[in-house]
DRENPADREN-993021 format. One record per atom (N, C-alpha, C, CB): atom name; x, y, z. Coordinates in steps of 0.1 Angstrom, whole numbers, plus 5000, padded with zeros to 4 digits. Glycine has a CB too. Layout:
N
ATOM atome    x    y    z
ATOM    CA    X    Y    Z
...
END
This chain:
171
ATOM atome    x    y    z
ATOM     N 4848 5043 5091
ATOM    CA 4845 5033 5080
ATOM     C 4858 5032 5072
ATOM    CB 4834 5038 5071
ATOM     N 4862 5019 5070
ATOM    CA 4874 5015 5058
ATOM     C 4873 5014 5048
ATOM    CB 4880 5006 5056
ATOM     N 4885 5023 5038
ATOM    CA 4877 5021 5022
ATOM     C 4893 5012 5017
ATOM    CB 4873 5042 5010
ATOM     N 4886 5006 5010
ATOM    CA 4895 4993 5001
ATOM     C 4900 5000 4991
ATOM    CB 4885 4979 4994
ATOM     N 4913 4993 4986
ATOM    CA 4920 4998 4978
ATOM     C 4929 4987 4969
ATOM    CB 4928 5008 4985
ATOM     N 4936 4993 4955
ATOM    CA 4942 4982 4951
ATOM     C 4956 4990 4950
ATOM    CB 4935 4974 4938
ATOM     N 4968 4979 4954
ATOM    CA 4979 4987 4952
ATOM     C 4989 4977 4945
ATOM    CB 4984 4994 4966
ATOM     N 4997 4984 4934
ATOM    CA 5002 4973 4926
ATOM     C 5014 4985 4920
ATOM    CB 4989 4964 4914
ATOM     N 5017 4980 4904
ATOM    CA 5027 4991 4893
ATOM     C 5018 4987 4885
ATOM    CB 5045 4988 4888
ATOM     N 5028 4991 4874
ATOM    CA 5019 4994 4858
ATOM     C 5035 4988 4852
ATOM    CB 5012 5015 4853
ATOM     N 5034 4983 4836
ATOM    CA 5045 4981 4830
ATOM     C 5048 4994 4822
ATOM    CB 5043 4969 4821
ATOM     N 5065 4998 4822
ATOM    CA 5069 5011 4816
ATOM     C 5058 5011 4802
ATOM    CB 5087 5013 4812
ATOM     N 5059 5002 4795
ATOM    CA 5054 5003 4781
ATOM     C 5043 4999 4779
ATOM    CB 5062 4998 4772
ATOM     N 5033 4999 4792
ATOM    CA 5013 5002 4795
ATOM     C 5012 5003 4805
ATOM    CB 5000 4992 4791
ATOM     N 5015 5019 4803
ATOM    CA 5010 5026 4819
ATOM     C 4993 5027 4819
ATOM    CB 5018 5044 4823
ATOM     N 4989 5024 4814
ATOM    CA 4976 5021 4819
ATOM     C 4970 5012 4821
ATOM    CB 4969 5025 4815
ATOM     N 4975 4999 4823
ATOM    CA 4975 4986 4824
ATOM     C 4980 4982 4837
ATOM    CB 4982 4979 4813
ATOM     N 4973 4980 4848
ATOM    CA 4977 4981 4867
ATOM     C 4978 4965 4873
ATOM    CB 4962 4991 4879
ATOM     N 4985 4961 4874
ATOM    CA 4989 4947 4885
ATOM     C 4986 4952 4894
ATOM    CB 5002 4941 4887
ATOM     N 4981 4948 4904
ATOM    CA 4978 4954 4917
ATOM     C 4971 4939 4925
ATOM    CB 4967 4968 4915
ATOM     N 4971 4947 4937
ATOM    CA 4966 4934 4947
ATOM     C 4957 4944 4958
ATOM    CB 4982 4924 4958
ATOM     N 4947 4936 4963
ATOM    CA 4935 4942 4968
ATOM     C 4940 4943 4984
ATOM    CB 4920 4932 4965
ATOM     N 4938 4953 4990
ATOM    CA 4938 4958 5003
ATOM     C 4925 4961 5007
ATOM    CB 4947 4970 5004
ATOM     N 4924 4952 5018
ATOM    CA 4901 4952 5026
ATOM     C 4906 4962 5032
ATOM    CB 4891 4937 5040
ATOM     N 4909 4964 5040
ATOM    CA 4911 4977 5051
ATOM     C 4924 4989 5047
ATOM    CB 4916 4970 5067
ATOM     N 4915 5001 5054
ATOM    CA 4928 5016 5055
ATOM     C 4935 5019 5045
ATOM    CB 4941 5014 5065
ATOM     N 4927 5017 5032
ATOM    CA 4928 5025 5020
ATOM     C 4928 5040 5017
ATOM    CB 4920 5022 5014
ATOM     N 4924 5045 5024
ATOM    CA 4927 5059 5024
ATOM     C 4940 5065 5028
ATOM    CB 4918 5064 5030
ATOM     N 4947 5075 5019
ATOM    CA 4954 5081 5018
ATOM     C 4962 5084 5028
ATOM    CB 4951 5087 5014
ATOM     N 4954 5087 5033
ATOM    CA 4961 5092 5050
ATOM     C 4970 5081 5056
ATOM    CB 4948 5095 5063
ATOM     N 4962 5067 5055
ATOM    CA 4967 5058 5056
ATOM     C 4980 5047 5050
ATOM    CB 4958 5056 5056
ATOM     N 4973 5046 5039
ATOM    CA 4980 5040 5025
ATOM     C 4999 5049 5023
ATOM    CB 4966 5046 5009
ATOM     N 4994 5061 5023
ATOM    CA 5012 5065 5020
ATOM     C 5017 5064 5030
ATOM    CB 5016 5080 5016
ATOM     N 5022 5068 5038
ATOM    CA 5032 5069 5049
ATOM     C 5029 5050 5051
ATOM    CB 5028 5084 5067
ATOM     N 5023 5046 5049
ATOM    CA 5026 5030 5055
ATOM     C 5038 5021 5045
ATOM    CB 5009 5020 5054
ATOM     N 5033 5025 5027
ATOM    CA 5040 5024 5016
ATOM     C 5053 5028 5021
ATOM    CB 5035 5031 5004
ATOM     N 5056 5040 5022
ATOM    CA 5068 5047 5021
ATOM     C 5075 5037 5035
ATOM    CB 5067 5066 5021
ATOM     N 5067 5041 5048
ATOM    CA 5077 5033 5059
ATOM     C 5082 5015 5052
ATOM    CB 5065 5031 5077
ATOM     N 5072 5012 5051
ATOM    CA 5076 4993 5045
ATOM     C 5086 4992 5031
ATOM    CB 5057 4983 5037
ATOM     N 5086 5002 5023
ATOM    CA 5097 5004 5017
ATOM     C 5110 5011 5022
ATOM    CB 5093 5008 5009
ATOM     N 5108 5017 5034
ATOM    CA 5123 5024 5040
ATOM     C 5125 5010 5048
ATOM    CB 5124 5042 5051
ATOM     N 5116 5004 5057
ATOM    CA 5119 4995 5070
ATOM     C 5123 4980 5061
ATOM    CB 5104 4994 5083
ATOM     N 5114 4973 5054
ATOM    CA 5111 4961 5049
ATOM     C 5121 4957 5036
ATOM    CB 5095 4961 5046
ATOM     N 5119 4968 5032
ATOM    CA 5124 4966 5014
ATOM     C 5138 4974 5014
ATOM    CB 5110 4976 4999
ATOM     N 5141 4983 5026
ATOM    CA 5156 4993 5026
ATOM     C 5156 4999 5010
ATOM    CB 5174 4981 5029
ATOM     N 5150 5008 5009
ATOM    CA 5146 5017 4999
ATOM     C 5149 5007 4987
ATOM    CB 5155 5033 4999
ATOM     N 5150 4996 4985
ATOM    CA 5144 4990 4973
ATOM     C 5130 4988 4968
ATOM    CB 5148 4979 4974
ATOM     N 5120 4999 4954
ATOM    CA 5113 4998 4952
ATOM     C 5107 4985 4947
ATOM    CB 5112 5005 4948
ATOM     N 5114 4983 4939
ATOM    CA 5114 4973 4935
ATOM     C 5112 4955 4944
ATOM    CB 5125 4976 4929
ATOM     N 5117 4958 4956
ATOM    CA 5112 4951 4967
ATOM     C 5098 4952 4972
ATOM    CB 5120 4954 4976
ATOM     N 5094 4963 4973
ATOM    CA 5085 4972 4975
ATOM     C 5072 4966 4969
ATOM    CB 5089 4985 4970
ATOM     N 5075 4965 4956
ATOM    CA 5065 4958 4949
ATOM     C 5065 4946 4948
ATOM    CB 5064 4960 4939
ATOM     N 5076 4934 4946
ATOM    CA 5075 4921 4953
ATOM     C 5068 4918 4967
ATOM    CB 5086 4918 4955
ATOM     N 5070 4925 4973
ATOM    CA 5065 4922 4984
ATOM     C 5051 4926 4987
ATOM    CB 5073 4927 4992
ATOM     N 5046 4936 4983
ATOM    CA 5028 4940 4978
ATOM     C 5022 4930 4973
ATOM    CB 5024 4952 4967
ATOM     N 5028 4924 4961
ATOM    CA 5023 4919 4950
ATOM     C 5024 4902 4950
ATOM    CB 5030 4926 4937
ATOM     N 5031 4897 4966
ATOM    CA 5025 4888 4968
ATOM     C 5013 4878 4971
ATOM    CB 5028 4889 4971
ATOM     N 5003 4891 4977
ATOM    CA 4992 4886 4983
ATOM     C 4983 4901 4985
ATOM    CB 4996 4878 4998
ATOM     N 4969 4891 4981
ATOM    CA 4961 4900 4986
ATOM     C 4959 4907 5004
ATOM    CB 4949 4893 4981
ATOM     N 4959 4914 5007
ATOM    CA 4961 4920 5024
ATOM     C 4944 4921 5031
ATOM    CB 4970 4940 5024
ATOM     N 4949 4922 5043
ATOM    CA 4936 4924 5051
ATOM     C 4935 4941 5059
ATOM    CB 4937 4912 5064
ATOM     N 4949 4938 5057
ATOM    CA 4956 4960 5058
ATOM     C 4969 4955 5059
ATOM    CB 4951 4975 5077
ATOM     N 4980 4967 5056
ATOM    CA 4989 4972 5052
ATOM     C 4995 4975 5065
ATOM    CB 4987 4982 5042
ATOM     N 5007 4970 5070
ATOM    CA 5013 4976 5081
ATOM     C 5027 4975 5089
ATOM    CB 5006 4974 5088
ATOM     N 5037 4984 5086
ATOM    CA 5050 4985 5085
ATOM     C 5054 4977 5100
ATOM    CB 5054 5000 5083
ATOM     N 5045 4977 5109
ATOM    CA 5049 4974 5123
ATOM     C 5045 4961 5124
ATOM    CB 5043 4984 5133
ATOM     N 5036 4953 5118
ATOM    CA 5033 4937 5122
ATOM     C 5044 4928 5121
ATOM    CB 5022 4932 5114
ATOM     N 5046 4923 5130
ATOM    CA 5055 4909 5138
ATOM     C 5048 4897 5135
ATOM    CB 5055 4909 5156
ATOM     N 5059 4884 5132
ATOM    CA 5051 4875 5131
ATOM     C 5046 4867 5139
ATOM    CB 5053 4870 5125
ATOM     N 5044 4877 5153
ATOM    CA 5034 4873 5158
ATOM     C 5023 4877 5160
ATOM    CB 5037 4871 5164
ATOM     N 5019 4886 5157
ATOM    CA 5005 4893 5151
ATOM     C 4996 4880 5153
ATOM    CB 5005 4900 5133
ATOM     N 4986 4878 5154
ATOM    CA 4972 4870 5149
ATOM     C 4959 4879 5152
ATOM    CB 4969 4855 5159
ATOM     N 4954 4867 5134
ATOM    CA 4943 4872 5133
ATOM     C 4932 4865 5137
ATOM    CB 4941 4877 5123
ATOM     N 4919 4870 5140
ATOM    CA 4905 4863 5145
ATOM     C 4900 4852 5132
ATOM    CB 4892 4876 5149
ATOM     N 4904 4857 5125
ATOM    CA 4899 4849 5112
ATOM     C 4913 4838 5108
ATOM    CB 4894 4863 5098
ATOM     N 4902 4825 5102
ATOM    CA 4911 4813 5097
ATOM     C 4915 4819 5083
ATOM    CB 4903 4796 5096
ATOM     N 4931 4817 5082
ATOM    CA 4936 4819 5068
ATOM     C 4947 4828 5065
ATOM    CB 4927 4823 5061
ATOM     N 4940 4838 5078
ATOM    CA 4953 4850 5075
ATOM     C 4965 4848 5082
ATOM    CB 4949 4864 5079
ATOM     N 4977 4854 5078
ATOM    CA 4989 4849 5082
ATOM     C 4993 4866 5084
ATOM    CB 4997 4838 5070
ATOM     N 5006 4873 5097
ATOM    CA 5010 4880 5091
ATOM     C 5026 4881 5081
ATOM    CB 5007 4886 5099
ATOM     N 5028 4890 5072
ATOM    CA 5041 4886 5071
ATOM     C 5050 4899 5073
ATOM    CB 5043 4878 5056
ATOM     N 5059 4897 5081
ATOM    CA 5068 4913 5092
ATOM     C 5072 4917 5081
ATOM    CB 5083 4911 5106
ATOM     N 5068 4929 5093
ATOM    CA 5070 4947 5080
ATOM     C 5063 4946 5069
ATOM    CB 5087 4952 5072
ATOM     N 5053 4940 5065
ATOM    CA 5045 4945 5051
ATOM     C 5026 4947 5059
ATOM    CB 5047 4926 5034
ATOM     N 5024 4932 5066
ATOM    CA 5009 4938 5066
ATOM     C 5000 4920 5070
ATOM    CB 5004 4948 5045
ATOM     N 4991 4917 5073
ATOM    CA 4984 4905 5072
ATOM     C 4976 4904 5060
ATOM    CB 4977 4904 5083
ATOM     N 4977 4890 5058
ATOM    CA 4983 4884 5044
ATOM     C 4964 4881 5041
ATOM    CB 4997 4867 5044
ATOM     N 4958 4882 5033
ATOM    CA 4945 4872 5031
ATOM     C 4947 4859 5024
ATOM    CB 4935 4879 5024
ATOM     N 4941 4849 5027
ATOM    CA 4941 4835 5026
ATOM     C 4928 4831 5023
ATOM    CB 4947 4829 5038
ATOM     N 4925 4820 5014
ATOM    CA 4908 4811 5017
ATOM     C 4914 4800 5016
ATOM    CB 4891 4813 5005
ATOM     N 4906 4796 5023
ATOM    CA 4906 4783 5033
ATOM     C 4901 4773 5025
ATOM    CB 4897 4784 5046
ATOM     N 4905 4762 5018
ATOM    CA 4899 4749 5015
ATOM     C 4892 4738 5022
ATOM    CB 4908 4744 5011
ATOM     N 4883 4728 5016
ATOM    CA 4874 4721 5026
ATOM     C 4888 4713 5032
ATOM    CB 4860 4710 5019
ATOM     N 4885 4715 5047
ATOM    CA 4900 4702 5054
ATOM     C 4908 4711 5060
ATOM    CB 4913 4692 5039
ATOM     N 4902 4726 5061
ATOM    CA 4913 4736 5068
ATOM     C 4924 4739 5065
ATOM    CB 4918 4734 5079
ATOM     N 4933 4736 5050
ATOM    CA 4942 4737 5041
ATOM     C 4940 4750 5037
ATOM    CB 4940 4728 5031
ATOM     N 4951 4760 5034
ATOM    CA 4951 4773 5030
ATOM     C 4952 4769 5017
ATOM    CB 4962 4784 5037
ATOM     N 4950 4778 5010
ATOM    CA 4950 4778 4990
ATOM     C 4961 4788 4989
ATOM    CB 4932 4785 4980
ATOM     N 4968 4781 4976
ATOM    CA 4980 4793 4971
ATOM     C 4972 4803 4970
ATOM    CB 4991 4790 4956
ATOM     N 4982 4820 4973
ATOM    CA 4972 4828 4963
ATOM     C 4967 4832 4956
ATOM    CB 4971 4831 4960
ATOM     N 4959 4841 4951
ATOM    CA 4954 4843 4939
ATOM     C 4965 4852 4932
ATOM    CB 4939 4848 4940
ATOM     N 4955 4851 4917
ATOM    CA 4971 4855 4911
ATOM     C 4966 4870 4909
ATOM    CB 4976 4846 4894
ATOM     N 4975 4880 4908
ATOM    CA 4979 4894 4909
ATOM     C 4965 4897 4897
ATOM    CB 4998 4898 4903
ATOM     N 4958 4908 4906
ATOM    CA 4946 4912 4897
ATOM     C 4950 4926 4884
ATOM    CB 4932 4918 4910
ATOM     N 4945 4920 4872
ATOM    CA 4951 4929 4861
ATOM     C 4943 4934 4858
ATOM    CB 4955 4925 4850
ATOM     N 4941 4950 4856
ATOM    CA 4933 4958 4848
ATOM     C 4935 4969 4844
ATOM    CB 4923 4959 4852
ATOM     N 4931 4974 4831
ATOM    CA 4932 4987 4828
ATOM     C 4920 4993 4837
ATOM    CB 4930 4990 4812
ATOM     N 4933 5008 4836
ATOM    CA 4926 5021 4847
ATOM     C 4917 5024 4837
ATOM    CB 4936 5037 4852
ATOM     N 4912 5023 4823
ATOM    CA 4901 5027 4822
ATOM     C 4888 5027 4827
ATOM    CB 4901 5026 4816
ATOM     N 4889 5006 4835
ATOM    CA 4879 5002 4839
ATOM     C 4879 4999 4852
ATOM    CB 4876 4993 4832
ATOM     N 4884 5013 4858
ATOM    CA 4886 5012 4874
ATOM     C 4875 5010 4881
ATOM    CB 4893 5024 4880
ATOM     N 4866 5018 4872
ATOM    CA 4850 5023 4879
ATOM     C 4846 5010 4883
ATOM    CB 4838 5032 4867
ATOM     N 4847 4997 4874
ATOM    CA 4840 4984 4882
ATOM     C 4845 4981 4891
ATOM    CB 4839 4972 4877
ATOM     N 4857 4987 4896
ATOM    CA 4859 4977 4912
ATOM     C 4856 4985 4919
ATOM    CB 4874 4972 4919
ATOM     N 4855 4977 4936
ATOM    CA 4853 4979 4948
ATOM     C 4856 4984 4950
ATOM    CB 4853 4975 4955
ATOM     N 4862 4996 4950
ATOM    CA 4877 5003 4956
ATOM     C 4874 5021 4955
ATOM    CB 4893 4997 4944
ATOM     N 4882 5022 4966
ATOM    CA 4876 5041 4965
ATOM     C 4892 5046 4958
ATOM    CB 4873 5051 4987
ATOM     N 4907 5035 4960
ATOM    CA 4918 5046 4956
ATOM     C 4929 5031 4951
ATOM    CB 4925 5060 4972
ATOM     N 4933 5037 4944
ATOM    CA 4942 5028 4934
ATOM     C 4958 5031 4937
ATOM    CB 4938 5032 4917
ATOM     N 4969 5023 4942
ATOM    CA 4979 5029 4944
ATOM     C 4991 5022 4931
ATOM    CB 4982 5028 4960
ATOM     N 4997 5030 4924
ATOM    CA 5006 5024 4914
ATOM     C 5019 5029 4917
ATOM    CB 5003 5026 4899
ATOM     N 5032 5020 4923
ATOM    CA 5040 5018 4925
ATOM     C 5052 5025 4912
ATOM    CB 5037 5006 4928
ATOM     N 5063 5033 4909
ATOM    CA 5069 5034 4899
ATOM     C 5084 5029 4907
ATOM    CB 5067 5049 4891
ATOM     N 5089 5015 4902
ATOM    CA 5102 5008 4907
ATOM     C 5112 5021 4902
ATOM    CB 5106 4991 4899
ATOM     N 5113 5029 4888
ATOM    CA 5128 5034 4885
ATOM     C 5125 5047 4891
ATOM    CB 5133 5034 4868
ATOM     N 5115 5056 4894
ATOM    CA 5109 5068 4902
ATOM     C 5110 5067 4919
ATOM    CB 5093 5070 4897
ATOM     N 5108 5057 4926
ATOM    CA 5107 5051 4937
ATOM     C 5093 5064 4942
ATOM    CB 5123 5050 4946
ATOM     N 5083 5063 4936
ATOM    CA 5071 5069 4936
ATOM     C 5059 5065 4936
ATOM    CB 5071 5075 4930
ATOM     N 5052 5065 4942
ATOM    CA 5035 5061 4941
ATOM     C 5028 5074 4936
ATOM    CB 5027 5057 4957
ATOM     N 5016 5068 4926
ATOM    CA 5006 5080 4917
ATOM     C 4990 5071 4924
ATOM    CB 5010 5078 4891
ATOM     N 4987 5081 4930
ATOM    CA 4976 5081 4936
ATOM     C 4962 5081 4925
ATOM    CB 4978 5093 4944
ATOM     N 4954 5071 4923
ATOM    CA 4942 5073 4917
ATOM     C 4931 5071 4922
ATOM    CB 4942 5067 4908
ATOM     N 4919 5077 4917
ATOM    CA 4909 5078 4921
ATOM     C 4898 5065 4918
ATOM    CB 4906 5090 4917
ATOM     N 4884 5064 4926
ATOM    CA 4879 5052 4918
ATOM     C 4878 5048 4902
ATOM    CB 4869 5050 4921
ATOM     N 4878 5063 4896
ATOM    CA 4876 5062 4878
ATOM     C 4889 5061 4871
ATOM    CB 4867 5076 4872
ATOM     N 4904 5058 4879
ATOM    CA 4912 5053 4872
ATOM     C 4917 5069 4874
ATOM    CB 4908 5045 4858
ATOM     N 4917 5079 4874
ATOM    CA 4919 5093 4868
ATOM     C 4933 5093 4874
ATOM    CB 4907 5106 4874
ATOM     N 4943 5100 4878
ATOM    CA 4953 5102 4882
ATOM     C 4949 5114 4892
ATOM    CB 4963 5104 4872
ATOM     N 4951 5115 4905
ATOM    CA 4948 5124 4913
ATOM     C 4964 5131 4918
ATOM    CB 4937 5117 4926
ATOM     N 4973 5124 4920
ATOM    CA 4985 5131 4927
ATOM     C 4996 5120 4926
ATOM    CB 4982 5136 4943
ATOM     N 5009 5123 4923
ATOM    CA 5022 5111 4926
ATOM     C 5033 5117 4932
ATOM    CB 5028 5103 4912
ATOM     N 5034 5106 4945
ATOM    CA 5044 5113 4955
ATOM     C 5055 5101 4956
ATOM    CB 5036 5117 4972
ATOM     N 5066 5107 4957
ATOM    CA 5078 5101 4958
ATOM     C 5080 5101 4976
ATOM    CB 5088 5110 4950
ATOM     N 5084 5084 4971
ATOM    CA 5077 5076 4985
ATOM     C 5089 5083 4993
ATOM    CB 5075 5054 4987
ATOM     N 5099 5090 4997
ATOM    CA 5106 5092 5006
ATOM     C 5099 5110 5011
ATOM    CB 5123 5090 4999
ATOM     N 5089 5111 5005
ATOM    CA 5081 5125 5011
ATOM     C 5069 5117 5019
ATOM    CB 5075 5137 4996
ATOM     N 5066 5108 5016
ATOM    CA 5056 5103 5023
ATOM     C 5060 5096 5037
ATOM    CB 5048 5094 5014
ATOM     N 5073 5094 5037
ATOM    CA 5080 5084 5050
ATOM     C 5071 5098 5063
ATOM    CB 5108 5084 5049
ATOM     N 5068 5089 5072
ATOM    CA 5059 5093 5081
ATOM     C 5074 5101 5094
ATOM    CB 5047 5075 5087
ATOM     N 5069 5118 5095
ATOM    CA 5080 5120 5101
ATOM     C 5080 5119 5118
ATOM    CB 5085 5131 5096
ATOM     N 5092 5119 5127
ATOM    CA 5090 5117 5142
ATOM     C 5082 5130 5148
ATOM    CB 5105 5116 5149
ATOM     N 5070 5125 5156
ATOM    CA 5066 5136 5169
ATOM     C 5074 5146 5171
ATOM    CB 5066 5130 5183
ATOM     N 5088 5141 5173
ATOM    CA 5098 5154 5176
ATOM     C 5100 5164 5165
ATOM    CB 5114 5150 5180
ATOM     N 5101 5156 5155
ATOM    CA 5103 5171 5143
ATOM     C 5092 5177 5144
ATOM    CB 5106 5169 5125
ATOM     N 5081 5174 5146
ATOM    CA 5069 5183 5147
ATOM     C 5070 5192 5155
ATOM    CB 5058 5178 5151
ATOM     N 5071 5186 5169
ATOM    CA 5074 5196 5180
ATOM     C 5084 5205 5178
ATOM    CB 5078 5192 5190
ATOM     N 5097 5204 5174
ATOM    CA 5107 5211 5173
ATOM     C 5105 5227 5159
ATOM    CB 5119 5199 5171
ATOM     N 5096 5216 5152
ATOM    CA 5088 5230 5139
ATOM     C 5079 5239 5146
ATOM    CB 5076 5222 5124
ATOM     N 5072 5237 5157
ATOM    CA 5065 5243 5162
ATOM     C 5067 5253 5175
ATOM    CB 5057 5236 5162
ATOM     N 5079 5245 5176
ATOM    CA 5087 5253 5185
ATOM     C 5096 5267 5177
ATOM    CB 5098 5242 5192
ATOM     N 5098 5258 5169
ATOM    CA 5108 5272 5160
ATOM     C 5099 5282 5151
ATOM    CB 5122 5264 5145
ATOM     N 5085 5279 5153
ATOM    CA 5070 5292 5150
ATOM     C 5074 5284 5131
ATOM    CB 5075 5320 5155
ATOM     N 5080 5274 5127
ATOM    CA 5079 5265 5116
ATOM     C 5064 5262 5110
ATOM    CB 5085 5252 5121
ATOM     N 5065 5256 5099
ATOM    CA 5053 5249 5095
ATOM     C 5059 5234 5090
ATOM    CB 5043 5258 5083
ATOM     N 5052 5224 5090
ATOM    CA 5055 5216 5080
ATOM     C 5056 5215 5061
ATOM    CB 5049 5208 5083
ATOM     N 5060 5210 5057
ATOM    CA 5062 5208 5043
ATOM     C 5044 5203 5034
ATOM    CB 5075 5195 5042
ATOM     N 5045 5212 5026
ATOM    CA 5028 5210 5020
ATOM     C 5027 5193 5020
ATOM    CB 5024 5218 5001
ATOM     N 5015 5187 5023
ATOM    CA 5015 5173 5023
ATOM     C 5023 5163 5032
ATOM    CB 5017 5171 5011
ATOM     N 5026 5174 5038
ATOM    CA 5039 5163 5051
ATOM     C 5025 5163 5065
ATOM    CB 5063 5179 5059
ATOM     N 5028 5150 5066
ATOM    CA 5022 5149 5081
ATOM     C 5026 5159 5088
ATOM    CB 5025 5138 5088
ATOM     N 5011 5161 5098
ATOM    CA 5013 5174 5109
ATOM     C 5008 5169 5125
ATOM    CB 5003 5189 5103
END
């Protein structure tokens, strides 16, 4: 099952006030970081700040460092756009795509009304994501170059050397 998510920043001077843009699919954690961190090392070249331009274009259908633009989707509207993810679109009468909608605003207080099981907020001068729960709460914030998803081989080679990985590092 896919849980939906919103992933956006906050302004330095109301951090509890979230721009964000809705992600339908692969909201969960497991998912959501290492995809952030790769599209900001691959897409954005460790510009966070890109990072969040580029999220905070469009609402998504999922998140994904590897889509080409040639990806297609089954559904009318969606577009993908390379190295970030496929784009969501609605469709006007006449088969005309509609500009997007505009970036969804809300305080984390009133996280609990959305759809959403996890909230991701971007920090451009930290180059860090802070992980929230559906009630807005702050659960964990990782600095997106710990989340960069690491190669098969360093695994193997940690487990070759009787190693472990790094707490919270993919295994």
């Amino acid at each position: 099952m896919s849980s939906h998510c919103y992933v956006g920043v906050t302004e330095p001077h109301r951090p509890r006030l979230a721009h964000a843009r809705f992600v339908l699919c692969g909201g969960h954690p497991s998912a959501v970081l290492p995809t952030l961190a790769a599209i900001w090392a691959r897409h954005a070249h460790y510009n966070t700040r890109a990072l969040v331009t580029a999220i905070l274009a469009s609402d998504w259908e999922y998140l994904d460092q590897d889509i080409t633009a040639a990806a297609h989707s089954a559904f009318t509207g969606k577009h993908p756009v390379p190295g970030v993810g496929m784009a969501l679109a609605s469709i006007c009468a006449g088969g005309t795509v509609d500009a997007p909608e505009s970036v969804t605003v809300f305080p984390l207080s009133h996280a609990r009304h959305l759809d959403v099981e996890w909230i991701y907020l971007l920090d451009p001068d930290s180059a860090t994501v802070a992980m929230h729960a559906d009630d807005g709460s702050l659960v964990a914030r990782y600095p997106l170059s710990g989340c960069l998803p690491r190669p098969a081989a360093a695994n193997r080679c940690m487990a070759e050397l009787g190693g472990t990985a790094a707490a919270g590092a993919p295994r």
